[in-house]
N, C-alpha and C positions, 0 to 999 in steps of 0.2 A: 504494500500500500504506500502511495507516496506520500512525501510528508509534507505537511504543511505550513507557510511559514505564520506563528503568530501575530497578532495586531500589535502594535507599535505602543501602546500604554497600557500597564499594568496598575497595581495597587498594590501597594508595601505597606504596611504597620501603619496603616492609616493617612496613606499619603499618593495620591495617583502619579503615574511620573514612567518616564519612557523604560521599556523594557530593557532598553539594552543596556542602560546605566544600573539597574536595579542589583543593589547588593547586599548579602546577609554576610553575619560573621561563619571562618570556618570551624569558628566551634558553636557552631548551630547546633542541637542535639539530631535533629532534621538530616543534619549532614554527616553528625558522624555516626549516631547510632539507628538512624530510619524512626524516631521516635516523633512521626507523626502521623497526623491523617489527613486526610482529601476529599476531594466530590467532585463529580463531574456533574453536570447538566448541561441538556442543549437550550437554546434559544433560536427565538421563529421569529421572523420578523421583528426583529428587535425587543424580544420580551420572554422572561424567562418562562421554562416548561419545566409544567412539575416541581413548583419550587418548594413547599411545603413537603411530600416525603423525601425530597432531597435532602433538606435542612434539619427532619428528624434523622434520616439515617447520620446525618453528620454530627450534631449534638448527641445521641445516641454511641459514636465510636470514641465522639470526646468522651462521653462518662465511663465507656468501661477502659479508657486509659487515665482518668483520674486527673484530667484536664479540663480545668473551669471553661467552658463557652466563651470567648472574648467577644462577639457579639452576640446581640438579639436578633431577632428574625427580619424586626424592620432596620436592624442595621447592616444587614446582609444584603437583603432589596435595596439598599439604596446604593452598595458598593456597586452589585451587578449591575441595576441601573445605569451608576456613574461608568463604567466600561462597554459597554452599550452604547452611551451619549458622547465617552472620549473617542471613541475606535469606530464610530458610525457603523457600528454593527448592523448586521442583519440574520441572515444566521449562522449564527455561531455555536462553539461548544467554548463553553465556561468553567475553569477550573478553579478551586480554592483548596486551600493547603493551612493549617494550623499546625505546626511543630511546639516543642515543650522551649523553645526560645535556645539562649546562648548562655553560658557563664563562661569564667574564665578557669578553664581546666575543662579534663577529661575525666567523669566518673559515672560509672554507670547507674550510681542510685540516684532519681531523680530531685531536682534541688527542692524545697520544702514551699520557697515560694518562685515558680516561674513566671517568667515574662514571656509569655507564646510571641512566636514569632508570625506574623497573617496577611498570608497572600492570596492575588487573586491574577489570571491573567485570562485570554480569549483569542480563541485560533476562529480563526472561519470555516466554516463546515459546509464542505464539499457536497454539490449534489447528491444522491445517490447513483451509482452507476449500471444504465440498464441492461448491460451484460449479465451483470451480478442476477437484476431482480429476473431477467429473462432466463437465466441459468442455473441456479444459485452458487454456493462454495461450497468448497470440499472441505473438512475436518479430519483429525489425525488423533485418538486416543493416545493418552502418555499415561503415566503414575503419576499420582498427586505428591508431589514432595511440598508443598508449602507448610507451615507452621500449624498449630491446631485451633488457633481463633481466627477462623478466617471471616468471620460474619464481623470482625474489626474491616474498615475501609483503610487501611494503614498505606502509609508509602513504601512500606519495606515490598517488596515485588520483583523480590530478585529471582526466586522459585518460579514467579510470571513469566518473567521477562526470558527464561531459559528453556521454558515448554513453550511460548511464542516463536523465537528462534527455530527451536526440532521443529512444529512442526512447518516452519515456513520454508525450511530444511530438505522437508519430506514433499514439501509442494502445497500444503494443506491453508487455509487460512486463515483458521485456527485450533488452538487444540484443547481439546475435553479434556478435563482428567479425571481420573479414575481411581478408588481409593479400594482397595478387598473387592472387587467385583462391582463396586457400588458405585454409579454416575453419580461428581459432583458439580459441576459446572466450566466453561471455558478458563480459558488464562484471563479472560477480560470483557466474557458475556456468561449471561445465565444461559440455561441450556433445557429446552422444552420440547417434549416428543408429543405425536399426534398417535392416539392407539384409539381403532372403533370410532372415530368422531370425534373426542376426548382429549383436549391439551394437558397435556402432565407434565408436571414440572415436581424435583424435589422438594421435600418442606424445608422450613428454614433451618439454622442450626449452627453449631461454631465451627462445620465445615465447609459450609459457604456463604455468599454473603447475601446481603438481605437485597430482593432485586426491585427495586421501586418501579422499571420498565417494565420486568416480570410481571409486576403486581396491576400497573395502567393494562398490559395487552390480555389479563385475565377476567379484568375487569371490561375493558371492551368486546371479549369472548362472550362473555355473559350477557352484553346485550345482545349481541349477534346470537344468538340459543345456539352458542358452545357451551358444551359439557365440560367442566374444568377439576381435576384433581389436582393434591398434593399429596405425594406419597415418595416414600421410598421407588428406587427405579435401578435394576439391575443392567450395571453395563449391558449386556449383551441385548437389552431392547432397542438401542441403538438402530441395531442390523433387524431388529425386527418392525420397527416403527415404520407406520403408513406416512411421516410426515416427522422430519429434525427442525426444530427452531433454534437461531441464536436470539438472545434478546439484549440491548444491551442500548445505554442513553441516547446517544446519538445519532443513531441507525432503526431505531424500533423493531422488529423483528426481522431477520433474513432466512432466506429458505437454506437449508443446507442439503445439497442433492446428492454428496459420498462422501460416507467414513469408512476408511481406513482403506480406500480405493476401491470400495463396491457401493453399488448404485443403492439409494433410499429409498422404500416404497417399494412394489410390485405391479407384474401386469404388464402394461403398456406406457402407465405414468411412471414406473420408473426410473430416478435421476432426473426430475423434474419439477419445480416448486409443485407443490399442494395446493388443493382449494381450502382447505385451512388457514394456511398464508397466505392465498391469496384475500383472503375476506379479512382478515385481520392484518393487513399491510392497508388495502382500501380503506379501512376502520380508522386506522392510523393518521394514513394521513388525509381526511376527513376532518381530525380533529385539527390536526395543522392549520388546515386551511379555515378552520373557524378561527382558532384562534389570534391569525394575522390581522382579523375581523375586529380583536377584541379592542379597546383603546389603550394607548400606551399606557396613558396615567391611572387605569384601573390597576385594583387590587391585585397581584402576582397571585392569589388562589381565585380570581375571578371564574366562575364556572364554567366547564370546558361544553 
């Protein structure tokens, strides 16, 4: 996937100011020890999507690393706002990062009273590509080597970033992983099978993370009279699944037509998106296009 280059202003500890100058100390704990957390969310037409369970997942990963919120919800709105209004955004993908701050020294126990370090910057976000939707991607099962709270949003992702690699390695777009036989989710989407009409996805847990997109395309499922579970999900349904989902903020579901280099689906469909995905990608972006509708200066949970 090519990369993209970010917009030109960021937001640093409370200060907007061009990305390229922006700088933390290198004893960030962020820096040395991964001892932060993040969020992604996209934006549509210059306005945040999803920004309420985005902002609970994220005060959520603050509490179970025992880091006070440095802001409130409407002070988050008004950062992303403000990078929006500096960067003449449109749509974008939005990121923000809270670290446990800097002191002077290396230790691992953390200091008693931190000073979080809180950024926030914004890439522009690529159409989707009708290859993809008209094809979908291929997938590559690995072993789950990450840590065991992974329902933490953390930046430590170095276990990610090594199963992304293999399987882009292997040719794949991305990779599943896989813990005792048991589907846990992508290196960087939730991961949702179509079985009987039925979207299934694992339940939540501290081996994966909690999927707010997950949560929007199950609840759009449900209007469209999809049948939706959460359940445990044995690797090997995979290979047996009428229909693979990725789900993941930016992108909202993509069809996946081969894991592990055999075709998804049976018959004559397949290795070919699903009427699943197809109804739920329509769904999607549906709501998009309302929400461009919405006005700028309404409320960020204005109803979708």
């Amino acid at each position: 996937m090519a990369l993209t280059a970010p917009h030109a202003t960021c937001w640093l500890d409370g200060t907007f100011q061009p990305l390229a100058n922006a700088r933390i100390s290198p004893l960030d704990r962020g820096f040395l020890f991964g001892d932060a957390v993040y969020e992604v969310l996209p934006c549509y037409a210059g306005r945040p999507f999803l920004f309420h369970p985005h902002m609970a997942r994220l005060e959520r990963s603050l509490r179970e690393i025992g880091l006070a919120a440095p802001l409130d919800r409407a002070q988050w709105a008004q950062v992303l706002r403000g990078l929006v209004a500096h960067n003449q955004a449109q749509d974008a993908t939005l990121y923000l990062q809270v670290s446990r701050g800097a002191e002077w020294g290396r230790n691992h126990a953390p200091p008693a009273t931190p000073k979080a370090t809180v950024f926030a910057y914004a890439t522009p976000l690529p159409p989707l590509d009708p290859k993809t939707l008209n094809e979908g991607v291929a997938v590559a099962t690995f072993p789950d080597e990450r840590w065991g709270r992974c329902d933490i949003k953390s930046t430590a992702l170095l276990a990610n970033v090594l199963a992304k690699d293999r399987a882009q390695s292997a040719g794949a777009f991305e990779a599943v992983l896989v813990a005792d036989g048991w589907l846990r989710e992508g290196s960087s989407t939730t991961v949702m099978l179509v079985h009987q009409g039925r979207l299934v996805a694992p339940p939540d847990s501290p081996q994966i993370l909690p999927g707010t997109t997950r949560d929007f395309l199950f609840a759009l499922a449900k209007t469209a009279g999809i049948a939706v579970e959460r359940r445990d999900i044995r690797a090997t349904e995979l290979h047996e699944a009428d229909e693979v989902l990725l789900g993941f903020a930016t992108r909202g579901a993509l069809p996946v037509t081969q894991v592990d280099g055999r075709a998804v689906g049976s018959d004559l469909a397949a290795g070919r998106p699903g009427p699943v995905w197809q109804r739920l990608h329509g769904a999607f972006q549906a709501r998009i296009k309302h929400w461009a509708d919405v006005p700028f200066d309404a409320p960020v949970d204005a109803p979708l």
